[in-house]
CHARMM internal coordinates of N, CA and C (Angstrom, degrees):
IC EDIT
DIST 1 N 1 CA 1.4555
DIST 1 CA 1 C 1.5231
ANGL 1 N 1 CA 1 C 109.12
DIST 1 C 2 N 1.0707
ANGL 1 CA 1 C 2 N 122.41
DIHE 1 N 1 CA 1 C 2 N 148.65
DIST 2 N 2 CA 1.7817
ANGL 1 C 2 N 2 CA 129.13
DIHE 1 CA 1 C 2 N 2 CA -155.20
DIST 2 CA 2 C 1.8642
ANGL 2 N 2 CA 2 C 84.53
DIHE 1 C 2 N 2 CA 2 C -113.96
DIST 2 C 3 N 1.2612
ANGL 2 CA 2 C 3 N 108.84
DIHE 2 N 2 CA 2 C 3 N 136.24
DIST 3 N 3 CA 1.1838
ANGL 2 C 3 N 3 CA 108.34
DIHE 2 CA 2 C 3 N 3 CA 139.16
DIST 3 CA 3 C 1.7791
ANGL 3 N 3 CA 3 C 154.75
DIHE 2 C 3 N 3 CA 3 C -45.15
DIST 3 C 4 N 0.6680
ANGL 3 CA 3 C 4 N 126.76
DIHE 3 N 3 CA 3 C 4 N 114.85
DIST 4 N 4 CA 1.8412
ANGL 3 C 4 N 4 CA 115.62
DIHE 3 CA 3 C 4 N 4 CA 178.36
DIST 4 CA 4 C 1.0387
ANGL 4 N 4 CA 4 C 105.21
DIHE 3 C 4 N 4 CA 4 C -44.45
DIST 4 C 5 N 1.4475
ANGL 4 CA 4 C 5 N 135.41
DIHE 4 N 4 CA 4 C 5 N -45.81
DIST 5 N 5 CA 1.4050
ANGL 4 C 5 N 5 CA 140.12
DIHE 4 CA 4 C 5 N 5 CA 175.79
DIST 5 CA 5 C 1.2039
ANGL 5 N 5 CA 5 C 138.09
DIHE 4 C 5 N 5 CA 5 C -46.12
DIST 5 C 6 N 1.2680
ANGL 5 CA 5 C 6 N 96.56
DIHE 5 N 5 CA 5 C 6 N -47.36
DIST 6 N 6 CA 1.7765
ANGL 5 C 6 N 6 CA 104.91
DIHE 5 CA 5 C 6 N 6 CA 173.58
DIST 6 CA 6 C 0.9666
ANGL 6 N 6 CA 6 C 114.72
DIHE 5 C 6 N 6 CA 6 C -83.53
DIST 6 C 7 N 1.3912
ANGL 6 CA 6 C 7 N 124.37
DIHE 6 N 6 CA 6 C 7 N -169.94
DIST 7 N 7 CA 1.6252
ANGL 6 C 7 N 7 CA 141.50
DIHE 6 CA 6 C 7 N 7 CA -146.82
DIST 7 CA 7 C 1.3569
ANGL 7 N 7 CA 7 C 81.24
DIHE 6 C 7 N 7 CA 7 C -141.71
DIST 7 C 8 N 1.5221
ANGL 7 CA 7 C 8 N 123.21
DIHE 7 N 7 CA 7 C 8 N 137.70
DIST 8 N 8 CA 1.5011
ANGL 7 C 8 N 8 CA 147.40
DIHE 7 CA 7 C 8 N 8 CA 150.59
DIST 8 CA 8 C 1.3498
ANGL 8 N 8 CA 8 C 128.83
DIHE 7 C 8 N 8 CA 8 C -86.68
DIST 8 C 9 N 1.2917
ANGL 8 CA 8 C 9 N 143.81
DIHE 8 N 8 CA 8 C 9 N 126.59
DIST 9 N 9 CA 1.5099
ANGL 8 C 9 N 9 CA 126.33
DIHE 8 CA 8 C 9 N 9 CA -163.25
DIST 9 CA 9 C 2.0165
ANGL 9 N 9 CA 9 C 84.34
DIHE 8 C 9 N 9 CA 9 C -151.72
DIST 9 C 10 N 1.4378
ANGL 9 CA 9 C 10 N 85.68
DIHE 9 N 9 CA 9 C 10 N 151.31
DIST 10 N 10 CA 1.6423
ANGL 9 C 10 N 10 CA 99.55
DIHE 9 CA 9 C 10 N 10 CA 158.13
DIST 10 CA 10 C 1.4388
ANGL 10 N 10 CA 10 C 122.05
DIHE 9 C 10 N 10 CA 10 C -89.89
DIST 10 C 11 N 1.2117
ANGL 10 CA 10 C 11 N 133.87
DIHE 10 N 10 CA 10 C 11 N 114.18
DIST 11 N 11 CA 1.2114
ANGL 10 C 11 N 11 CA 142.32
DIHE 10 CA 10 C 11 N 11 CA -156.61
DIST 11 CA 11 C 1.5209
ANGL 11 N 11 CA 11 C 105.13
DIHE 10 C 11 N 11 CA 11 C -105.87
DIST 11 C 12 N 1.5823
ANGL 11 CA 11 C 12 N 145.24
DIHE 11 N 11 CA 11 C 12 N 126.88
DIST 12 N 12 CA 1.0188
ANGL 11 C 12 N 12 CA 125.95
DIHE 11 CA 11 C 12 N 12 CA 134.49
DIST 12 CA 12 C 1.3475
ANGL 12 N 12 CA 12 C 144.08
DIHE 11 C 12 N 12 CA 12 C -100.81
DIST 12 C 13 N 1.4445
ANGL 12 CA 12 C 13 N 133.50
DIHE 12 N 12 CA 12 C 13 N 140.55
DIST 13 N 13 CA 1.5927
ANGL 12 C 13 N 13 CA 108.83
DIHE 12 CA 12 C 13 N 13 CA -142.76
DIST 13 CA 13 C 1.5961
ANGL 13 N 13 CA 13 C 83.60
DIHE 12 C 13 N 13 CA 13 C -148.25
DIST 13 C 14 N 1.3107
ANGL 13 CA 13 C 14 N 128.29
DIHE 13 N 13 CA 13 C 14 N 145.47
DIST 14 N 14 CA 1.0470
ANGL 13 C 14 N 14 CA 148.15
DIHE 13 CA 13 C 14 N 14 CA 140.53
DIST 14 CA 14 C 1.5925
ANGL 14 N 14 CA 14 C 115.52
DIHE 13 C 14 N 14 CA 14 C -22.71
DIST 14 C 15 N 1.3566
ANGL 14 CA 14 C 15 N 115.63
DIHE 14 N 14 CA 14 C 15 N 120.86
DIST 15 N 15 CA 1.6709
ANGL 14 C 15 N 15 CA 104.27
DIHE 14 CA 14 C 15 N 15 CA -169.43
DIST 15 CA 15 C 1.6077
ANGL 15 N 15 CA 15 C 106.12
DIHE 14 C 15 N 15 CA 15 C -83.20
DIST 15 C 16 N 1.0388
ANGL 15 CA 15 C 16 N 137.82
DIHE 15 N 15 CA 15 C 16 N -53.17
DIST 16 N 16 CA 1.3202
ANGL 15 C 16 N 16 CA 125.53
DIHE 15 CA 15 C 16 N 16 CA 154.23
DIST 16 CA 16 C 1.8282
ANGL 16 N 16 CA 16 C 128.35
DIHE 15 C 16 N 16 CA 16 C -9.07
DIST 16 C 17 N 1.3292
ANGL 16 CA 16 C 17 N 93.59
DIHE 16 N 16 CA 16 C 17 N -66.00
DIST 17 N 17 CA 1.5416
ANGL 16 C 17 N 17 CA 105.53
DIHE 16 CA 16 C 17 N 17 CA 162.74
DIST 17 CA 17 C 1.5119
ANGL 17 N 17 CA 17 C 124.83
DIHE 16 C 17 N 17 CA 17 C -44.27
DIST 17 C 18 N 1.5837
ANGL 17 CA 17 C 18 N 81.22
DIHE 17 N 17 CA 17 C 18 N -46.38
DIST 18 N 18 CA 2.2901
ANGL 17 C 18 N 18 CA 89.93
DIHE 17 CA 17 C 18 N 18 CA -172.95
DIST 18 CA 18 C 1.5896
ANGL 18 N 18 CA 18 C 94.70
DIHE 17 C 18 N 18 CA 18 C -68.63
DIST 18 C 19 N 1.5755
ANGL 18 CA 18 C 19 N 106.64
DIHE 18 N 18 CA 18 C 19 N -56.14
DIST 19 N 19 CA 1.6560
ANGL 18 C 19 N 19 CA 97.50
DIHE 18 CA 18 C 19 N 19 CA -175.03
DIST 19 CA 19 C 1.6059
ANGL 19 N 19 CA 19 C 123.89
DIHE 18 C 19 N 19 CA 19 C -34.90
DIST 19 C 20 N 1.2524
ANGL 19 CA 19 C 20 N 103.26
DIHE 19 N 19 CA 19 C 20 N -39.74
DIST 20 N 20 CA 1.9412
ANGL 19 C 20 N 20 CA 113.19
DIHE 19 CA 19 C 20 N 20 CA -176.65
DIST 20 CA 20 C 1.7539
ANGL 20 N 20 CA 20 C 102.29
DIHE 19 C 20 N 20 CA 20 C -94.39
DIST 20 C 21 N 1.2646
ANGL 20 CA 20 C 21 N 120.58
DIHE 20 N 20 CA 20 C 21 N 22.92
DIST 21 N 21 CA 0.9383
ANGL 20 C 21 N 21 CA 112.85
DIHE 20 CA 20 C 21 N 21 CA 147.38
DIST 21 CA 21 C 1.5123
ANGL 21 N 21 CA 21 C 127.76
DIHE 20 C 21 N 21 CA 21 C -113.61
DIST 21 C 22 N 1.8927
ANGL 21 CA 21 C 22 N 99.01
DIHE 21 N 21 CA 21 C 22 N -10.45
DIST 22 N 22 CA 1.6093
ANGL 21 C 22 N 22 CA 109.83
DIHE 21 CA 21 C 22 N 22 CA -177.98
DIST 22 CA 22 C 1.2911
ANGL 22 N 22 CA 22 C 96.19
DIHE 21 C 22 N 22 CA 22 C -98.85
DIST 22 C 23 N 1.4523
ANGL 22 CA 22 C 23 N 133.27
DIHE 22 N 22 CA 22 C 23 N 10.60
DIST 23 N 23 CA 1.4637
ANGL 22 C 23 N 23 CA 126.79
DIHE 22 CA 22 C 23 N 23 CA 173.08
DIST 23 CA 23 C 1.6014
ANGL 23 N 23 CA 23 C 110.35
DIHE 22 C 23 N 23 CA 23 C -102.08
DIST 23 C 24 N 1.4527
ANGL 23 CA 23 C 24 N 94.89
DIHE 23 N 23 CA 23 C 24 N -33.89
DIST 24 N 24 CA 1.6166
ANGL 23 C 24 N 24 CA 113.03
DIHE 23 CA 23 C 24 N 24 CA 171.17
DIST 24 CA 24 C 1.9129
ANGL 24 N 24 CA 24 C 105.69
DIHE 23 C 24 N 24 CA 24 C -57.33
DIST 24 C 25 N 1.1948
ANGL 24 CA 24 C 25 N 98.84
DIHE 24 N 24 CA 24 C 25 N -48.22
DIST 25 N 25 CA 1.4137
ANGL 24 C 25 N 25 CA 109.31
DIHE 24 CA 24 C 25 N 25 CA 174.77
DIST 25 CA 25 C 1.2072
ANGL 25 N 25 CA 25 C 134.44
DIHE 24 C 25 N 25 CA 25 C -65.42
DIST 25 C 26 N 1.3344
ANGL 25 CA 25 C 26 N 119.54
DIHE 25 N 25 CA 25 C 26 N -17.12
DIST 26 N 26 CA 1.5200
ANGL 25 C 26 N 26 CA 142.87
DIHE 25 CA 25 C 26 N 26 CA -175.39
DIST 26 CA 26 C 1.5759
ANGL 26 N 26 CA 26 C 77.61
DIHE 25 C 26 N 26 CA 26 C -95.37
DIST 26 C 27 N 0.9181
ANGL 26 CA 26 C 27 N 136.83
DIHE 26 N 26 CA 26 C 27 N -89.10
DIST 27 N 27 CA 1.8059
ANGL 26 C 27 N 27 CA 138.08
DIHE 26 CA 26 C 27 N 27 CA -135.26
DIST 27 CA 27 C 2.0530
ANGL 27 N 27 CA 27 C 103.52
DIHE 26 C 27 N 27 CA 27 C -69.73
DIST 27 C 28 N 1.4853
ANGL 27 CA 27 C 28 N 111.69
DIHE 27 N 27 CA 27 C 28 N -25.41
DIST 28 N 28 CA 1.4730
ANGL 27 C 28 N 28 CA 106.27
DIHE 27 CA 27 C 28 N 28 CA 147.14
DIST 28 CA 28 C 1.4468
ANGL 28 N 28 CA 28 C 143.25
DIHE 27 C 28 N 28 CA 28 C -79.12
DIST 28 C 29 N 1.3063
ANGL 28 CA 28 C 29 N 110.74
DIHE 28 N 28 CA 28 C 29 N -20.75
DIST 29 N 29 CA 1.4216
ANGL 28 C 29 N 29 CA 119.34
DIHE 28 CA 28 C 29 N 29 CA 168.99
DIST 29 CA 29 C 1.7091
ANGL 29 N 29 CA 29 C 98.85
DIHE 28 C 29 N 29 CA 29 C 103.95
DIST 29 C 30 N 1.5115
ANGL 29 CA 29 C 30 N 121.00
DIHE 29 N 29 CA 29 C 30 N 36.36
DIST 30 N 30 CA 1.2124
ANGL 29 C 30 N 30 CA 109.26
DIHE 29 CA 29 C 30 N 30 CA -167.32
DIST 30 CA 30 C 1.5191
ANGL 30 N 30 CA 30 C 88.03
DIHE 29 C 30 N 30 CA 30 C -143.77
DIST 30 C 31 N 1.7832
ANGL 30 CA 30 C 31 N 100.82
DIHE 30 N 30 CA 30 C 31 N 169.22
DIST 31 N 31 CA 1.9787
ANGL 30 C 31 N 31 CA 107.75
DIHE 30 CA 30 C 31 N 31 CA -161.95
DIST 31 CA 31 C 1.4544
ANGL 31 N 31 CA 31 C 63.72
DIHE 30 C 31 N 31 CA 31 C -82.13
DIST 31 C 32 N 1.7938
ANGL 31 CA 31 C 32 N 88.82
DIHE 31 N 31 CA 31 C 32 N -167.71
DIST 32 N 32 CA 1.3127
ANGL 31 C 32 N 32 CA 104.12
DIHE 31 CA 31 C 32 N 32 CA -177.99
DIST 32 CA 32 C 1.8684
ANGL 32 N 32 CA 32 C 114.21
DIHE 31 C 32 N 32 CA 32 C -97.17
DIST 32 C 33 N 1.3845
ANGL 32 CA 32 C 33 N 96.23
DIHE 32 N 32 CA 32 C 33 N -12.47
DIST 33 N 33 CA 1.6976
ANGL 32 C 33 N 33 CA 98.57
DIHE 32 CA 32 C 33 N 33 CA 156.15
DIST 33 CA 33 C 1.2762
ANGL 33 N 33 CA 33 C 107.23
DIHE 32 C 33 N 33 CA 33 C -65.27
DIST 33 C 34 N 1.1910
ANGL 33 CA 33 C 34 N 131.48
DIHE 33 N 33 CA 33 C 34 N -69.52
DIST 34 N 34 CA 1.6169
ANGL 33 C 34 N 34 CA 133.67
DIHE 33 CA 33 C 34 N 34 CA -162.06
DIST 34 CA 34 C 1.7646
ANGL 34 N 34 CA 34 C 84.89
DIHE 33 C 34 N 34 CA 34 C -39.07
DIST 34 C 35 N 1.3093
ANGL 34 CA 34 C 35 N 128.15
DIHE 34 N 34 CA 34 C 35 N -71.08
DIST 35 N 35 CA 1.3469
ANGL 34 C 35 N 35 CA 123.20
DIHE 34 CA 34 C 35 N 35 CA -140.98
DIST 35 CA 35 C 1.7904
ANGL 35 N 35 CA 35 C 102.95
DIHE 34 C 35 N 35 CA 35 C -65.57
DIST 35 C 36 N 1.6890
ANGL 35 CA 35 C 36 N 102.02
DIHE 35 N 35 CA 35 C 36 N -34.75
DIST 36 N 36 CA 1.6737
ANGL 35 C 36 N 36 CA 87.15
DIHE 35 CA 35 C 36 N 36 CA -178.37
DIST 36 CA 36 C 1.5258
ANGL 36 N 36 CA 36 C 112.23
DIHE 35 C 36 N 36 CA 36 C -88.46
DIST 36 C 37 N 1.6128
ANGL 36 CA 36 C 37 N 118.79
DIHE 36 N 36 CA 36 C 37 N 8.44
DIST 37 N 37 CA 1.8439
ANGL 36 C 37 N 37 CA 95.98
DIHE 36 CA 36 C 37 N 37 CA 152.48
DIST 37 CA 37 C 1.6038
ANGL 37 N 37 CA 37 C 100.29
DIHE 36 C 37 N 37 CA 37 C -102.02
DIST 37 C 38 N 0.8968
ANGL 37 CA 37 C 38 N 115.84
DIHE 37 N 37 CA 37 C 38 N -5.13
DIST 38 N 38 CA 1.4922
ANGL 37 C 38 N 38 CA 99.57
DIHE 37 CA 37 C 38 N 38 CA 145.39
DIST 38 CA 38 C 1.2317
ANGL 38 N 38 CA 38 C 152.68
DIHE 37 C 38 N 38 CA 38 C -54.43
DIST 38 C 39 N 1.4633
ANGL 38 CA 38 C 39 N 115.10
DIHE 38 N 38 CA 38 C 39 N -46.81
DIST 39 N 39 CA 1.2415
ANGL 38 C 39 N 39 CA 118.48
DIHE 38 CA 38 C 39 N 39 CA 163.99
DIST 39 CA 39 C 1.5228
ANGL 39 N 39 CA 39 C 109.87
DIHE 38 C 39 N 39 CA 39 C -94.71
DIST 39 C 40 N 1.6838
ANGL 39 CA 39 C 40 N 113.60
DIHE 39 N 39 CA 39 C 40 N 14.41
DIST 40 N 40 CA 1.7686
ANGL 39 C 40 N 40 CA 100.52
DIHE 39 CA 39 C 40 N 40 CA 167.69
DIST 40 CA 40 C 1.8202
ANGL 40 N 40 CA 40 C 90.57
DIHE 39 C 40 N 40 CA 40 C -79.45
DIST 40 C 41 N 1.6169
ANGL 40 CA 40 C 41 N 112.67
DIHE 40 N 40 CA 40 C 41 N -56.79
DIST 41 N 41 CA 1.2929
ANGL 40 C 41 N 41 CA 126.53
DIHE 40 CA 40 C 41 N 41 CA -176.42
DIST 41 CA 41 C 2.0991
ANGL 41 N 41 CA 41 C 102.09
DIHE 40 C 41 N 41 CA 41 C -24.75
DIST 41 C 42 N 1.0888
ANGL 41 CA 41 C 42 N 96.98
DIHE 41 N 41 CA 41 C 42 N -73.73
DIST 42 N 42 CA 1.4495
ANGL 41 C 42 N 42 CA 113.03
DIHE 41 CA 41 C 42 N 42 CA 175.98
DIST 42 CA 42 C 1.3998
ANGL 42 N 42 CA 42 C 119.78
DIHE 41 C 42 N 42 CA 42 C -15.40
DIST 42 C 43 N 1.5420
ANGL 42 CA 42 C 43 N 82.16
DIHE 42 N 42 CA 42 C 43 N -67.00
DIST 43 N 43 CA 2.0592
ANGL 42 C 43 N 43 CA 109.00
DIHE 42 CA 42 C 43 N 43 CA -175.26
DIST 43 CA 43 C 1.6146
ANGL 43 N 43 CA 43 C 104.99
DIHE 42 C 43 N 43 CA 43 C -49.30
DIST 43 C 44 N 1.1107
ANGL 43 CA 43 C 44 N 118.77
DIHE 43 N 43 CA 43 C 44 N -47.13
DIST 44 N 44 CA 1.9978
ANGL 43 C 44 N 44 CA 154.28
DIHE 43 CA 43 C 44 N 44 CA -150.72
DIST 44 CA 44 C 1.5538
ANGL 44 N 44 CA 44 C 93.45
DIHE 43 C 44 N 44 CA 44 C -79.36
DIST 44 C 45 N 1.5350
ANGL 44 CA 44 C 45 N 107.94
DIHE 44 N 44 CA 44 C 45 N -55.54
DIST 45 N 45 CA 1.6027
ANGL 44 C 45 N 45 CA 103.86
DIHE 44 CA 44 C 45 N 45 CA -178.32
DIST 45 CA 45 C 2.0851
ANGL 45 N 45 CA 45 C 112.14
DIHE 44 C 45 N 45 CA 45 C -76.03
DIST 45 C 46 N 0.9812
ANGL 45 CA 45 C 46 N 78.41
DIHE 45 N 45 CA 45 C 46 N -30.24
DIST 46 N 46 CA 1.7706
ANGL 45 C 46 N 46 CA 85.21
DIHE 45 CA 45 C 46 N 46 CA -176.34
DIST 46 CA 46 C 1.5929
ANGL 46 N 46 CA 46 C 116.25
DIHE 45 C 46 N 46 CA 46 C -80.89
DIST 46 C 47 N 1.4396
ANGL 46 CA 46 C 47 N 96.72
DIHE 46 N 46 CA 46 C 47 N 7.13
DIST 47 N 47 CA 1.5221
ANGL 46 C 47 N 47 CA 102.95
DIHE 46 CA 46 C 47 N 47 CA 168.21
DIST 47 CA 47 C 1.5251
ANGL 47 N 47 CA 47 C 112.06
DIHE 46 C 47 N 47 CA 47 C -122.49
DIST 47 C 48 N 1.0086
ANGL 47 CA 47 C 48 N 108.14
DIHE 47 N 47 CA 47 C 48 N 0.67
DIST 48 N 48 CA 2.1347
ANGL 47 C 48 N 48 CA 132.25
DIHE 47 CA 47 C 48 N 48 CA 165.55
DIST 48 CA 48 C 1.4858
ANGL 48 N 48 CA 48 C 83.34
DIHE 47 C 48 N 48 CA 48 C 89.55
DIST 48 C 49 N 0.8520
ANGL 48 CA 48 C 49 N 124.56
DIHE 48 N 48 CA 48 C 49 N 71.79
DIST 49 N 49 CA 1.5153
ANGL 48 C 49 N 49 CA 133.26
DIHE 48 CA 48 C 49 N 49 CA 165.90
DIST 49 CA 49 C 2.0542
ANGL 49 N 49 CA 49 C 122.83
DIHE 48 C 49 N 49 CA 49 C -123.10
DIST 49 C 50 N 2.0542
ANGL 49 CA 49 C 50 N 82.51
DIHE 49 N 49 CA 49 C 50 N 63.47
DIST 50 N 50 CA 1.8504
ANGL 49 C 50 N 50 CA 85.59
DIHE 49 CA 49 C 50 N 50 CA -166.67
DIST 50 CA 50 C 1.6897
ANGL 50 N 50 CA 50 C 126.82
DIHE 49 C 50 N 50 CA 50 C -61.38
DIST 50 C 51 N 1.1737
ANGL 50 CA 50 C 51 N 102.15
DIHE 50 N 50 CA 50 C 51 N 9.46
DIST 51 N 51 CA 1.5642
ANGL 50 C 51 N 51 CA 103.24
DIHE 50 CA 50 C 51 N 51 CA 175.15
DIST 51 CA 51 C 1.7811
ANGL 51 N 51 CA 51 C 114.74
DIHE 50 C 51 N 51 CA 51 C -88.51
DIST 51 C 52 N 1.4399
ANGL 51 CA 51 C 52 N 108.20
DIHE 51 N 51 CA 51 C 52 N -15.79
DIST 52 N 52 CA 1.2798
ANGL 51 C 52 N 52 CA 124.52
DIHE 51 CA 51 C 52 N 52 CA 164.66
DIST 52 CA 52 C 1.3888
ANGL 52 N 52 CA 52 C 115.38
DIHE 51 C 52 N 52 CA 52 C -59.55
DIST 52 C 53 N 1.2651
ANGL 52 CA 52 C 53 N 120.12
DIHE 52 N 52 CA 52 C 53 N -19.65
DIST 53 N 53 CA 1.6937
ANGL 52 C 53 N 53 CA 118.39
DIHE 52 CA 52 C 53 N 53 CA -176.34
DIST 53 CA 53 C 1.7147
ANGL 53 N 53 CA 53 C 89.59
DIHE 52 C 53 N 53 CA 53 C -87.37
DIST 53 C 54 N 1.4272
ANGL 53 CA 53 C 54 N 116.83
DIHE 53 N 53 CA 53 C 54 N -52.37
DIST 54 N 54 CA 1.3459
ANGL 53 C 54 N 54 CA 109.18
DIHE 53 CA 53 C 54 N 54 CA -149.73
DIST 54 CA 54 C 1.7384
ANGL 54 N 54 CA 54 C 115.68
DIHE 53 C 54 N 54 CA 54 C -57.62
DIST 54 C 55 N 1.2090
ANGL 54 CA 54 C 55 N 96.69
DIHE 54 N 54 CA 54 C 55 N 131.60
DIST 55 N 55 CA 1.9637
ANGL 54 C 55 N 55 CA 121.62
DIHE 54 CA 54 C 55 N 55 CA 171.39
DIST 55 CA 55 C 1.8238
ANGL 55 N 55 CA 55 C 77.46
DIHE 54 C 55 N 55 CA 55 C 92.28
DIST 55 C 56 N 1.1245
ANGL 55 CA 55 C 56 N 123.79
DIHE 55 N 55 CA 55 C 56 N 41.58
DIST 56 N 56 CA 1.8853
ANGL 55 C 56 N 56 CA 100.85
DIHE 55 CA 55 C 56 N 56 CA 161.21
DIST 56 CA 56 C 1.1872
ANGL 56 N 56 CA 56 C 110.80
DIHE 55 C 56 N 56 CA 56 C -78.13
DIST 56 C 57 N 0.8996
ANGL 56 CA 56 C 57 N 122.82
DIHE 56 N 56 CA 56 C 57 N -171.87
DIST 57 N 57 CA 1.6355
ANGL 56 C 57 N 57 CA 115.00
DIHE 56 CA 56 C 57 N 57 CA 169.83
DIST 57 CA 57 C 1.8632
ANGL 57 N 57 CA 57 C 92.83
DIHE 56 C 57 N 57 CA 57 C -139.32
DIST 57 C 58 N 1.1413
ANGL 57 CA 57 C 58 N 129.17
DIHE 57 N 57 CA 57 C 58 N -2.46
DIST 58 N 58 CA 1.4159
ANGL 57 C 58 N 58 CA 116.89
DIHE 57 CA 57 C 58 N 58 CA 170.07
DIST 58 CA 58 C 1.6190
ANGL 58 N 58 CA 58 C 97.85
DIHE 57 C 58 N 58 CA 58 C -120.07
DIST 58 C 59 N 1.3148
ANGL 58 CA 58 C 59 N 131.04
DIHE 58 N 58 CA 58 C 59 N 151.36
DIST 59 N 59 CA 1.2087
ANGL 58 C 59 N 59 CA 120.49
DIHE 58 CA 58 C 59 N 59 CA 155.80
DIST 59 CA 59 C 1.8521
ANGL 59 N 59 CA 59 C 136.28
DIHE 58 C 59 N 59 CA 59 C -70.88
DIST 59 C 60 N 0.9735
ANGL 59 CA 59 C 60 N 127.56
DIHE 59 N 59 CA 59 C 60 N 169.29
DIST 60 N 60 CA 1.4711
ANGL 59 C 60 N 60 CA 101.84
DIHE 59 CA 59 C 60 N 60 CA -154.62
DIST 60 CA 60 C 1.9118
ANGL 60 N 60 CA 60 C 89.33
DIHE 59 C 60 N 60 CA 60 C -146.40
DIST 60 C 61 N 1.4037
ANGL 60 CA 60 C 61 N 113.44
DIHE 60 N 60 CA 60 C 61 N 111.18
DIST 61 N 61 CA 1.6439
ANGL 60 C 61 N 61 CA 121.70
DIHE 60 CA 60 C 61 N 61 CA -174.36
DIST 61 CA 61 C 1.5691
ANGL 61 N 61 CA 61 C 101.25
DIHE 60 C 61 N 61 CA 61 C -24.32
DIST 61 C 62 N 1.2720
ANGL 61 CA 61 C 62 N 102.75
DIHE 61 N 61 CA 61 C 62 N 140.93
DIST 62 N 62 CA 1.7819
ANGL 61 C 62 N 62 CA 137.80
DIHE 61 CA 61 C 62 N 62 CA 178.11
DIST 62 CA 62 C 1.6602
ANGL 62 N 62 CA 62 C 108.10
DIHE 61 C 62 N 62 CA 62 C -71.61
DIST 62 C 63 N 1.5446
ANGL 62 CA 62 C 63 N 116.96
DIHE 62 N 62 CA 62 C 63 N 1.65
DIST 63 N 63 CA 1.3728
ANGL 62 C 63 N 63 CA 96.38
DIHE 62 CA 62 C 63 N 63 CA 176.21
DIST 63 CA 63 C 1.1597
ANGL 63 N 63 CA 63 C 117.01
DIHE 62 C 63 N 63 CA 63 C -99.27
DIST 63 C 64 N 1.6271
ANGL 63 CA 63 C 64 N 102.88
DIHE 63 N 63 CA 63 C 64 N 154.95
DIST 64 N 64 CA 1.4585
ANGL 63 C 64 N 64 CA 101.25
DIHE 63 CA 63 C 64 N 64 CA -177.32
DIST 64 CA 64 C 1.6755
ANGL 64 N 64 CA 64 C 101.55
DIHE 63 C 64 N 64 CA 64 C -118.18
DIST 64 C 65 N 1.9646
ANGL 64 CA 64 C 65 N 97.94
DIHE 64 N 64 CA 64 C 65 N 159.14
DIST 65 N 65 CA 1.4271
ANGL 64 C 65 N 65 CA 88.37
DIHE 64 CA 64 C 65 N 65 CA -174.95
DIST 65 CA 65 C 1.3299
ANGL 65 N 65 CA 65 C 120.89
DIHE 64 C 65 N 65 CA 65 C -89.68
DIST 65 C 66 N 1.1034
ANGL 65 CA 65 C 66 N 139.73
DIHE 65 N 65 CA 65 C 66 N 132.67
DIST 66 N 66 CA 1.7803
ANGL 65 C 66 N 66 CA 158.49
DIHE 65 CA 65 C 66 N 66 CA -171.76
DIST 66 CA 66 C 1.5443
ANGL 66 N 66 CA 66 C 110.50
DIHE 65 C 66 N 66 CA 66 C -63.28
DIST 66 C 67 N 1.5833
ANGL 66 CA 66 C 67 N 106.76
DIHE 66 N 66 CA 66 C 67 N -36.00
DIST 67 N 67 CA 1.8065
ANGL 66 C 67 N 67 CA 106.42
DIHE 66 CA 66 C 67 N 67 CA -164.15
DIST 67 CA 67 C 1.3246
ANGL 67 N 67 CA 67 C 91.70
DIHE 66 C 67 N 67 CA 67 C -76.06
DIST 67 C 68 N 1.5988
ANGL 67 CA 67 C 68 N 119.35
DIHE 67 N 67 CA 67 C 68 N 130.49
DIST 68 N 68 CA 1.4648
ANGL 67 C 68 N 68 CA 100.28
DIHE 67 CA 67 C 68 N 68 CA 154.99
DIST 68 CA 68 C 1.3746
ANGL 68 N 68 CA 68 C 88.21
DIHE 67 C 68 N 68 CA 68 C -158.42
END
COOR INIT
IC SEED 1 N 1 CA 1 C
IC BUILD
């Protein structure tokens, strides 16, 4: 069941890729949606992008990335 809240999009993704994200997803305890706004969330904070944390429901490491 989808939330009212969120936003729905058609995604196309490399199946290889999706697989290592539904394995990534199995070994956290999360579907494999939860895990890929997870690691968008992730990506978002590690580029100092603090509006990416807000409404998370897990917290997501404080580093930010330096190369730019």
């Amino acid at each position: 069941m989808t939330s009212p809240d969120k936003k729905s999009f058609l995604l196309r993704i490399d199946p290889e890729l999706w697989s290592e994200i539904e394995r990534l997803a199995a070994q956290e305890l999360r579907s494999a949606n939860a895990q890929v706004e997870y690691l968008l969330r992730d990506a978002l904070a590690r580029r100092g992008r603090d509006a990416a944390t807000r409404g998370a429901t897990r917290a997501v490491g404080g580093a930010k990335d330096t190369k730019r």
